[in-house]
The first five atom37 places (N, CA, C, CB, O) and aatype in JSON, in Angstrom:
{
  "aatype": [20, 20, 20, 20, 20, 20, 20, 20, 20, 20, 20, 20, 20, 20, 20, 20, 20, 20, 20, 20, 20, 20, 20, 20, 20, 20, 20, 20, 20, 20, 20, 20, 20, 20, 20, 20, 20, 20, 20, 20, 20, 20, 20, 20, 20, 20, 20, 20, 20, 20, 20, 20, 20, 20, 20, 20, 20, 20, 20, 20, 20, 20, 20, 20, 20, 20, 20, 20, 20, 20, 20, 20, 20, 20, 20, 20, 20, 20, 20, 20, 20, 20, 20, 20, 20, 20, 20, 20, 20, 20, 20, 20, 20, 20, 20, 20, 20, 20, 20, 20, 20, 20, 20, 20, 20],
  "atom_mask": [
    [1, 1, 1, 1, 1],
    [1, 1, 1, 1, 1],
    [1, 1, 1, 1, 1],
    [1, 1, 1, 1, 1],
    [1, 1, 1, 1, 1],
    [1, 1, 1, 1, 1],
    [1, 1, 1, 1, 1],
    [1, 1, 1, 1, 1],
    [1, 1, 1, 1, 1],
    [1, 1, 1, 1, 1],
    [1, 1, 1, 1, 1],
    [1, 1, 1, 1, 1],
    [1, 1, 1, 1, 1],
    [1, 1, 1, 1, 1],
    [1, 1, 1, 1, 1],
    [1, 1, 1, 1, 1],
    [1, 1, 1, 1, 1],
    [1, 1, 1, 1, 1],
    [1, 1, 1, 1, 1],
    [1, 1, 1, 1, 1],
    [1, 1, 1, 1, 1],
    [1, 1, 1, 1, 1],
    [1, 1, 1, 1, 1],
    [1, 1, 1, 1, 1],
    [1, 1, 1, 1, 1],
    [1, 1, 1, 1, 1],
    [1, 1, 1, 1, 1],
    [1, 1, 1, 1, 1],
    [1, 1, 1, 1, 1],
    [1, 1, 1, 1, 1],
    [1, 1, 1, 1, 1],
    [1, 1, 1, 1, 1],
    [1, 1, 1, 1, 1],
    [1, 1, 1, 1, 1],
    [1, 1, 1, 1, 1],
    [1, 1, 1, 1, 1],
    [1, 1, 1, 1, 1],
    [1, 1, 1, 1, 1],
    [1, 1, 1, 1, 1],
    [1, 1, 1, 1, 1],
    [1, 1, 1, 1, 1],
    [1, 1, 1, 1, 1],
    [1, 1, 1, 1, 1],
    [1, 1, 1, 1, 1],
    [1, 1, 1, 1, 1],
    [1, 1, 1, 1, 1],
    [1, 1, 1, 1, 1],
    [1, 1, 1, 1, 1],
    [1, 1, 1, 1, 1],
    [1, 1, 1, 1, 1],
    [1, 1, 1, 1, 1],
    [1, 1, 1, 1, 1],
    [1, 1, 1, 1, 1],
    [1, 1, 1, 1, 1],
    [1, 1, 1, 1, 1],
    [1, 1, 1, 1, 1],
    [1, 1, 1, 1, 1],
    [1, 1, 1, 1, 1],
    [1, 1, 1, 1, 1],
    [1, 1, 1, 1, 1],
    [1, 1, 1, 1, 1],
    [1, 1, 1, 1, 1],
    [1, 1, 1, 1, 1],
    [1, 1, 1, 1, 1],
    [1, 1, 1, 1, 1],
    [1, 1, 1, 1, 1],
    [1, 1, 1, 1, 1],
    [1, 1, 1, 1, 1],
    [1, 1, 1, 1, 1],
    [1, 1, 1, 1, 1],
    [1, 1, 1, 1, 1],
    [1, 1, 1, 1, 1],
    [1, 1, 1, 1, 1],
    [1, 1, 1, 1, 1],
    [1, 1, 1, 1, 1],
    [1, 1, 1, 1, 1],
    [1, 1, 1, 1, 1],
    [1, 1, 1, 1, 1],
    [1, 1, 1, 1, 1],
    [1, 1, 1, 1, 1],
    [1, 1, 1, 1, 1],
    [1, 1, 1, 1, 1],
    [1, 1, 1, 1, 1],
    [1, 1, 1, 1, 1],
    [1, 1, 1, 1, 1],
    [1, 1, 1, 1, 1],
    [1, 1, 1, 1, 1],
    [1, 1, 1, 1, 1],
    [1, 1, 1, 1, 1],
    [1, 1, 1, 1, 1],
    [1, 1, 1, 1, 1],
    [1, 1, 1, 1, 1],
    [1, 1, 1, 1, 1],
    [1, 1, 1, 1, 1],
    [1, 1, 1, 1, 1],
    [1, 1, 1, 1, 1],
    [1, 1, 1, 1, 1],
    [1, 1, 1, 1, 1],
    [1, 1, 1, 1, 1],
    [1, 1, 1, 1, 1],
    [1, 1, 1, 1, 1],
    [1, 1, 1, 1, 1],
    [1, 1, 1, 1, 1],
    [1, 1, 1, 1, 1],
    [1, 1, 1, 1, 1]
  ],
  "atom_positions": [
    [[97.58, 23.7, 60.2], [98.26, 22.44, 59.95], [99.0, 22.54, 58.61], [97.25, 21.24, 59.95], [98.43, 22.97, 57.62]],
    [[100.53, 22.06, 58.6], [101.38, 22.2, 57.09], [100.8, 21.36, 56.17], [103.0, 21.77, 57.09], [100.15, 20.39, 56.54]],
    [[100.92, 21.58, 55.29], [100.33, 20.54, 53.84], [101.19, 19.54, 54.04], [100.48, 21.14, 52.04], [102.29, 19.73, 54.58]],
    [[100.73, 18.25, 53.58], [101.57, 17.12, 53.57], [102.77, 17.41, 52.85], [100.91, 15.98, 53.01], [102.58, 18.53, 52.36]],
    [[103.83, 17.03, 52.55], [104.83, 16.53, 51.24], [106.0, 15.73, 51.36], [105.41, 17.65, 50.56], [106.42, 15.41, 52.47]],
    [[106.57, 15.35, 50.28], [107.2, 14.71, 50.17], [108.53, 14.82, 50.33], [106.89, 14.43, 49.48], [109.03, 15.94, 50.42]],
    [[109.25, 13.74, 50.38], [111.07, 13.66, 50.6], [111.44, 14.82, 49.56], [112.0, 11.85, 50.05], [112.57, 15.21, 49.83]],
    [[110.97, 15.41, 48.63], [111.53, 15.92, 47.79], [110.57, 17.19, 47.37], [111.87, 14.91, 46.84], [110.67, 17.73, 46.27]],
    [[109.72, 17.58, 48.29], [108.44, 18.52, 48.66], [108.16, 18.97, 47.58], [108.57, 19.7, 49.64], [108.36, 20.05, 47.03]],
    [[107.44, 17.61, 47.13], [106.17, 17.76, 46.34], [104.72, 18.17, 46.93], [105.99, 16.53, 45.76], [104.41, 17.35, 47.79]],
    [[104.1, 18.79, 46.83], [102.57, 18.89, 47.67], [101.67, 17.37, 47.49], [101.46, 20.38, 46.83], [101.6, 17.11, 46.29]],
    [[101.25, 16.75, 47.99], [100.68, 15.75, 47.84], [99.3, 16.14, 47.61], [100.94, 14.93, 48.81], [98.61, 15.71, 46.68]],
    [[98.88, 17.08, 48.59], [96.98, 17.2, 48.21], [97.29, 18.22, 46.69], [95.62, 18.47, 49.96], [96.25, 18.66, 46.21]],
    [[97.88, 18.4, 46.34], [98.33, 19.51, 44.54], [97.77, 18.28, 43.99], [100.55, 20.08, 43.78], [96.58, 18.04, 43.78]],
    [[99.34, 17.12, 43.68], [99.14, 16.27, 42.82], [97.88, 15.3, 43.06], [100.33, 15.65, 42.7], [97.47, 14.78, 42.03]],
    [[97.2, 14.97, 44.22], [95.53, 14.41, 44.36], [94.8, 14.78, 43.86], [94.86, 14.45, 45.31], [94.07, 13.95, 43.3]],
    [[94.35, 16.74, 43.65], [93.57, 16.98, 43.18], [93.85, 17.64, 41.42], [93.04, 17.65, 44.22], [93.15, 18.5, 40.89]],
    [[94.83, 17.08, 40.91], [95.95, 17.69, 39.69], [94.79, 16.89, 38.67], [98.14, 16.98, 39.67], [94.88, 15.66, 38.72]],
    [[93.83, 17.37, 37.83], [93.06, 16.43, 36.89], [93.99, 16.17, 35.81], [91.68, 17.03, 36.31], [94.86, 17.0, 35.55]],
    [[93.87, 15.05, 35.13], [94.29, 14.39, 34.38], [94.74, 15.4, 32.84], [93.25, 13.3, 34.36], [93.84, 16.18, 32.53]],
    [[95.47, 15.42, 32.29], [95.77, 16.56, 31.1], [95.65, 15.93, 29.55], [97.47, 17.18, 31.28], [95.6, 16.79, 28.66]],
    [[95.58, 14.5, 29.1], [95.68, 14.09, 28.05], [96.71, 12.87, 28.62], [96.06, 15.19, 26.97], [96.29, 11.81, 28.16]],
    [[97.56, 12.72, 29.22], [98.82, 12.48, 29.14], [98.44, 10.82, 28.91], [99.8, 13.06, 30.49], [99.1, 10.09, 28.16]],
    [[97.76, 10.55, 29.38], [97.86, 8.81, 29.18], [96.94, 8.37, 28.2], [97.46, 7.9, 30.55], [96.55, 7.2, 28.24]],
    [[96.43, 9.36, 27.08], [95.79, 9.4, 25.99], [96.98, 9.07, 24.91], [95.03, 10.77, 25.86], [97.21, 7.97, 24.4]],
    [[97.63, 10.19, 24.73], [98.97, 10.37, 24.09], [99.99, 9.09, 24.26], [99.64, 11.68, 24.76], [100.6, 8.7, 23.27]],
    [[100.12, 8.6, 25.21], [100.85, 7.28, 25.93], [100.65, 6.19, 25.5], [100.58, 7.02, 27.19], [101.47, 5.28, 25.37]],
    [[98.88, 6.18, 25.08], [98.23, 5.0, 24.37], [98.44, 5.41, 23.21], [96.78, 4.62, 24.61], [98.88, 4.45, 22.58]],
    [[98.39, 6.24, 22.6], [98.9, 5.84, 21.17], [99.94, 5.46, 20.54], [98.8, 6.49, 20.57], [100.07, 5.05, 19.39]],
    [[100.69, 5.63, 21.4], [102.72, 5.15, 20.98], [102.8, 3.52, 21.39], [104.36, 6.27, 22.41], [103.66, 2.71, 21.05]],
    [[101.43, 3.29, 22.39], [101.63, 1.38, 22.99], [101.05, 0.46, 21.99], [100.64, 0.88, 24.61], [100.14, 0.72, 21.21]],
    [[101.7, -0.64, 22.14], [100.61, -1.35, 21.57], [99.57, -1.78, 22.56], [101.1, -2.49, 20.86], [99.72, -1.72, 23.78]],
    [[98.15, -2.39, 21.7], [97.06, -2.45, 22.82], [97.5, -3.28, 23.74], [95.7, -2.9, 22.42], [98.46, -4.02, 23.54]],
    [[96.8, -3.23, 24.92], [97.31, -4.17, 26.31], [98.66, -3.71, 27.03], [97.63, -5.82, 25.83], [98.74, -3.91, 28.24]],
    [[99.64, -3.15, 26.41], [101.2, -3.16, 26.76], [100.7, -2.9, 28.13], [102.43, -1.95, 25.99], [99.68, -2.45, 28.66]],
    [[102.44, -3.62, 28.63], [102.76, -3.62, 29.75], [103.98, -1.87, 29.59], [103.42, -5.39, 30.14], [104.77, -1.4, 28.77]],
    [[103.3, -1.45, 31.17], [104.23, 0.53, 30.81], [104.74, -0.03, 32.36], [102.8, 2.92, 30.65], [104.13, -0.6, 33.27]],
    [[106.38, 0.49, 32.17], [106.64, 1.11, 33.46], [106.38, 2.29, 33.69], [107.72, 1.06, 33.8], [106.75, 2.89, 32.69]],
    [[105.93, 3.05, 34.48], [105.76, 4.46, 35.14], [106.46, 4.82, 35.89], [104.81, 4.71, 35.72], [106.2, 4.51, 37.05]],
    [[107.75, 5.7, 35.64], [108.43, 5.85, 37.5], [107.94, 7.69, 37.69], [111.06, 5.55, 37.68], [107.61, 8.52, 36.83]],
    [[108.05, 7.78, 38.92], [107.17, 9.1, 39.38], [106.25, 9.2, 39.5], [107.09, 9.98, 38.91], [105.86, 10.36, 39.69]],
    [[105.13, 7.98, 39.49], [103.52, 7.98, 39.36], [102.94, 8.8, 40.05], [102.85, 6.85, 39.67], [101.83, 9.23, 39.74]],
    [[103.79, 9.28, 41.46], [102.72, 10.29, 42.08], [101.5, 9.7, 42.88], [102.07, 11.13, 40.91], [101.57, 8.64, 43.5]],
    [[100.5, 10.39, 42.81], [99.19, 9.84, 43.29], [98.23, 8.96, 41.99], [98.3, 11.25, 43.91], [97.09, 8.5, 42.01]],
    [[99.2, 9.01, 41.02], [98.32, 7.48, 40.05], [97.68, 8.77, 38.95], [96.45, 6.11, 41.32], [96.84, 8.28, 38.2]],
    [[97.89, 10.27, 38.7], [97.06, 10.86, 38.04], [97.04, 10.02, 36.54], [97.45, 12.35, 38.06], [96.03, 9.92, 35.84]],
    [[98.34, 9.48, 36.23], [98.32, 8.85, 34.36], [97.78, 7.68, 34.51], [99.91, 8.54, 33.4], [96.82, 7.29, 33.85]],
    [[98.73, 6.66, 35.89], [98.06, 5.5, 35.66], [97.21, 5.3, 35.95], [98.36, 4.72, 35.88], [96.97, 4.11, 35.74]],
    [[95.9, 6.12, 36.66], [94.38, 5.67, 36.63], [93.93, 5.43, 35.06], [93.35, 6.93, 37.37], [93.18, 4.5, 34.78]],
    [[94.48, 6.39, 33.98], [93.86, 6.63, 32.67], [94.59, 5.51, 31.73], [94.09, 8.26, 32.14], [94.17, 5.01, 30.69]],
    [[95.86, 5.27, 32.47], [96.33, 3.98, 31.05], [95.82, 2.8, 31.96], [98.53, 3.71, 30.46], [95.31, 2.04, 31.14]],
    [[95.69, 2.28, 33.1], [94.67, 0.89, 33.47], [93.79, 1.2, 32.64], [93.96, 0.62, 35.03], [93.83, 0.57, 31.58]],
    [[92.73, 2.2, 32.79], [91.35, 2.62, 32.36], [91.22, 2.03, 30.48], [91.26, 4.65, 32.62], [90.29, 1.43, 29.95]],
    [[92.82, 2.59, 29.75], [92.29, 2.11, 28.36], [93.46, 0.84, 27.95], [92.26, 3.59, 27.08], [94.08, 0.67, 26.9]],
    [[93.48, 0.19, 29.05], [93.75, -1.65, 29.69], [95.13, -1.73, 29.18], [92.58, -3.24, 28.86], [95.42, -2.51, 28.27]],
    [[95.77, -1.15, 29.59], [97.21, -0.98, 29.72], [97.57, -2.02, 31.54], [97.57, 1.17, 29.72], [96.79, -1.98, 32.49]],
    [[98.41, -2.52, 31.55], [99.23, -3.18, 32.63], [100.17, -2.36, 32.97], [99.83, -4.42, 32.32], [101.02, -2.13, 32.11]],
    [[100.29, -1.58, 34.55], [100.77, -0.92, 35.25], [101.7, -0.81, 35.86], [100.34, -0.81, 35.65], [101.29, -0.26, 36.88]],
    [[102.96, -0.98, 35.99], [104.23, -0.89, 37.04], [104.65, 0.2, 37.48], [105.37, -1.36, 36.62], [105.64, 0.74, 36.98]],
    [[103.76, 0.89, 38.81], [103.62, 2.39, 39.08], [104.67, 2.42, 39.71], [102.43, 3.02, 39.82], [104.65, 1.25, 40.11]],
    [[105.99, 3.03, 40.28], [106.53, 3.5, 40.92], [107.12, 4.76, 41.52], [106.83, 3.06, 40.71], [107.74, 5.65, 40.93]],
    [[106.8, 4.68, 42.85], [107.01, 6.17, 43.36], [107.77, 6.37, 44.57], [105.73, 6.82, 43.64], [107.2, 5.94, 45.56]],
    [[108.64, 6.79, 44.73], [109.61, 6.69, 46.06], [108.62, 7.11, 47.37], [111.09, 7.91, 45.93], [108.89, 6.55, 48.44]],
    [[107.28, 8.24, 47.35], [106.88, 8.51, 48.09], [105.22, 7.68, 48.9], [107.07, 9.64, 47.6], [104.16, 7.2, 48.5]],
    [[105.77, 7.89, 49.94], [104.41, 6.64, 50.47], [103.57, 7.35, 50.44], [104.28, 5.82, 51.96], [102.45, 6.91, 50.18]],
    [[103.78, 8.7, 50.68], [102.52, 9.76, 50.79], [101.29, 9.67, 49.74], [103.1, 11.25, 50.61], [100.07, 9.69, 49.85]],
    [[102.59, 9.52, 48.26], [101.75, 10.0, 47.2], [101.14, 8.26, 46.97], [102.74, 10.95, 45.69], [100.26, 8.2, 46.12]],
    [[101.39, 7.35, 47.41], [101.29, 6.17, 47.05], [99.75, 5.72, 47.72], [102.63, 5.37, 47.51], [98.76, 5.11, 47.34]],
    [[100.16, 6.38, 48.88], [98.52, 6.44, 49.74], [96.89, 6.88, 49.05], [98.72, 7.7, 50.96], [95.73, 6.55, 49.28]],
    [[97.43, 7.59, 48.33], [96.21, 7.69, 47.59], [95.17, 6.94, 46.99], [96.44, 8.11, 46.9], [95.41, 6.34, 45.94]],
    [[93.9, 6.88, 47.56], [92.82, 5.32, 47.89], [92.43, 5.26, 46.12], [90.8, 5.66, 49.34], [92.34, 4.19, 45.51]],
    [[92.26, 6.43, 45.57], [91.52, 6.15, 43.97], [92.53, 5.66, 43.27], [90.88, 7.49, 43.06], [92.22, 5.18, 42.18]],
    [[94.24, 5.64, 43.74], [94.83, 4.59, 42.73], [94.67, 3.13, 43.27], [96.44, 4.88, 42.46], [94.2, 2.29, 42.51]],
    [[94.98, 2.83, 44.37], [94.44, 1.42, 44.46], [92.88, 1.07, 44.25], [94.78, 0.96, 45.8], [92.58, -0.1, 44.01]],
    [[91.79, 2.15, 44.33], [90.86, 1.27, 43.69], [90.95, 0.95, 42.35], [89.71, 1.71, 43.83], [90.61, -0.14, 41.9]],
    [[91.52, 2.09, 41.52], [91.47, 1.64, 39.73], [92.34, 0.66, 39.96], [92.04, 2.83, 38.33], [91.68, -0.04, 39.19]],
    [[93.17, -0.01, 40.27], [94.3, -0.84, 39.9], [93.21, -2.16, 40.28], [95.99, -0.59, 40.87], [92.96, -2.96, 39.38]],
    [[92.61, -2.34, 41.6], [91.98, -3.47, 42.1], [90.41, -3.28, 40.66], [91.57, -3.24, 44.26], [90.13, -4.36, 40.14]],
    [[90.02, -2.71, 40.41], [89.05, -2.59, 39.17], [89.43, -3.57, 38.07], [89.08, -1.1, 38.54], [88.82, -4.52, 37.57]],
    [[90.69, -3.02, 37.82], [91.42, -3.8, 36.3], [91.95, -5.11, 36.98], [93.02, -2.78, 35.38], [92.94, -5.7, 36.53]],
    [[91.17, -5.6, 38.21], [92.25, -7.03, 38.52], [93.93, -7.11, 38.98], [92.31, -7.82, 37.1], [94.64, -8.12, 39.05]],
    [[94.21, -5.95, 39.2], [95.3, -5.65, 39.41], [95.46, -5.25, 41.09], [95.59, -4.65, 38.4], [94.49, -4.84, 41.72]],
    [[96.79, -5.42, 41.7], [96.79, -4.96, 42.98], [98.21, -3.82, 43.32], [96.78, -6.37, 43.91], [99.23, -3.87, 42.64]],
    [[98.1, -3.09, 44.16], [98.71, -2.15, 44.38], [100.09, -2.35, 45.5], [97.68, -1.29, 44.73], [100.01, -1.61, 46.47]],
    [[101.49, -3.37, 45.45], [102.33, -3.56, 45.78], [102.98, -2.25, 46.59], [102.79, -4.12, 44.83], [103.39, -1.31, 45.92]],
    [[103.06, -2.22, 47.78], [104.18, -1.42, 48.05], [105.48, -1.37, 48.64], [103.85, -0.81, 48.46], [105.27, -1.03, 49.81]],
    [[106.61, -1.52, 48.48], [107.93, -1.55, 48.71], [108.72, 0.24, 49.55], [108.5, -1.99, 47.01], [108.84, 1.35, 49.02]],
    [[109.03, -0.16, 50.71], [108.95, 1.23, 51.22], [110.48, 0.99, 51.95], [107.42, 1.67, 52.35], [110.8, 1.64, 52.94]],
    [[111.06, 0.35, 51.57], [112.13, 0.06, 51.54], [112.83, 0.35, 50.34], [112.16, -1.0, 51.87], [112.55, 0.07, 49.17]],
    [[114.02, 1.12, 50.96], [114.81, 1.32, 49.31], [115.66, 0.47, 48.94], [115.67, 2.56, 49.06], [116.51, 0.13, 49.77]],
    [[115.67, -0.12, 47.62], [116.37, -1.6, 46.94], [117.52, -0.71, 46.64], [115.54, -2.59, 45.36], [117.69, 0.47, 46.33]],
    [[118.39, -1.99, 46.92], [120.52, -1.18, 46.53], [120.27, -1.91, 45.39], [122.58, -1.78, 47.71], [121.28, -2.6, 45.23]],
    [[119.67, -2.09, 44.71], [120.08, -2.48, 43.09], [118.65, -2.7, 42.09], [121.08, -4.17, 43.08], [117.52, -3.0, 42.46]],
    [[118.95, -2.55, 41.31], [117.63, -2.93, 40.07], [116.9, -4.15, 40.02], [118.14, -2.98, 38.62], [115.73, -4.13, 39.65]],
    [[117.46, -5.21, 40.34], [116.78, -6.26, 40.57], [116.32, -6.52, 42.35], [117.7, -7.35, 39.91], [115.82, -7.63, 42.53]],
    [[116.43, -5.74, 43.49], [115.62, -5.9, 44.31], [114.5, -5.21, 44.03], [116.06, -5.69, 45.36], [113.41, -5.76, 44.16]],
    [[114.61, -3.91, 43.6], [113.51, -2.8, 42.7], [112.31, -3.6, 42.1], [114.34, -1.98, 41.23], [111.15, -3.47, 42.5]],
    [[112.8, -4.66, 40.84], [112.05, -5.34, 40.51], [111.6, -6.52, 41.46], [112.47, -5.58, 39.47], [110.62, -7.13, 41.04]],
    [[111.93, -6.8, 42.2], [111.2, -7.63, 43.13], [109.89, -7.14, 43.83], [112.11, -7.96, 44.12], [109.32, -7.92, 44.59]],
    [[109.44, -6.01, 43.64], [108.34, -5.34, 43.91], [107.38, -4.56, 43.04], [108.7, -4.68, 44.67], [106.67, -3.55, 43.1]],
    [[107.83, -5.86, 41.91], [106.6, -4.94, 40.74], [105.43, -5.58, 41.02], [106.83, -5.06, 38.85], [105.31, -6.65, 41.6]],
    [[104.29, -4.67, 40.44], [103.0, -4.94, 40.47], [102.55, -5.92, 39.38], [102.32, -3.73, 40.41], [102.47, -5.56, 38.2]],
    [[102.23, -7.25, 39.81], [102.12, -8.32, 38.73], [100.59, -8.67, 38.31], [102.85, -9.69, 39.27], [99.77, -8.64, 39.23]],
    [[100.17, -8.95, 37.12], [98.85, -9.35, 36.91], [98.61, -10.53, 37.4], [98.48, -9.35, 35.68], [99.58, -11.27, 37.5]],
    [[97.61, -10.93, 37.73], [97.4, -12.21, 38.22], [97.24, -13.55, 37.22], [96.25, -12.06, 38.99], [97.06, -14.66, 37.71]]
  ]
}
């Protein structure tokens, strides 16, 4: 059976099992506490599991549903009170884009 991937053949089970490198360590130190981050490329959630985690507010975006499917980013997001929006439709402009951000409650 072929490995999953993406519109743009990324490996999807790579970036699932890709452990975390620092990167949303480094991320938090340039935010202020709480900030709200856009993320575009999130992938399977490898950064934004770690900036929810040190309570950062999330606007993950990823063109791919594949990588979006991934169950441990919607559980961290539903953890921090947060929910996992998906838009699988492509927006002709920046403000339909934003019509599908992930909002705190």
């Amino acid at each position: 059976m072929p490995a999953e991937v993406t519109r743009d053949c990324s490996p999807v089970e790579i970036y699932r099992r890709l452990p975390p490198g620092g990167e949303a360590e480094l991320i938090h130190r340039a935010l202020s506490p709480g900030a709200s981050t856009l993320e575009l490329g999130c992938g399977a959630g490898r950064i934004t599991h770690g900036l929810v985690r040190l309570g950062h507010f999330v606007t993950a975006v990823d063109e791919s549903a594949e990588m979006l499917a991934e169950p441990d980013l919607e559980a961290a997001l539903r953890e921090a009170g947060l929910e996992l929006v998906r838009c699988l439709d492509e927006p002709r402009s920046w403000s339909e884009a934003r019509s599908c951000e992930n909002r705190a409650p």
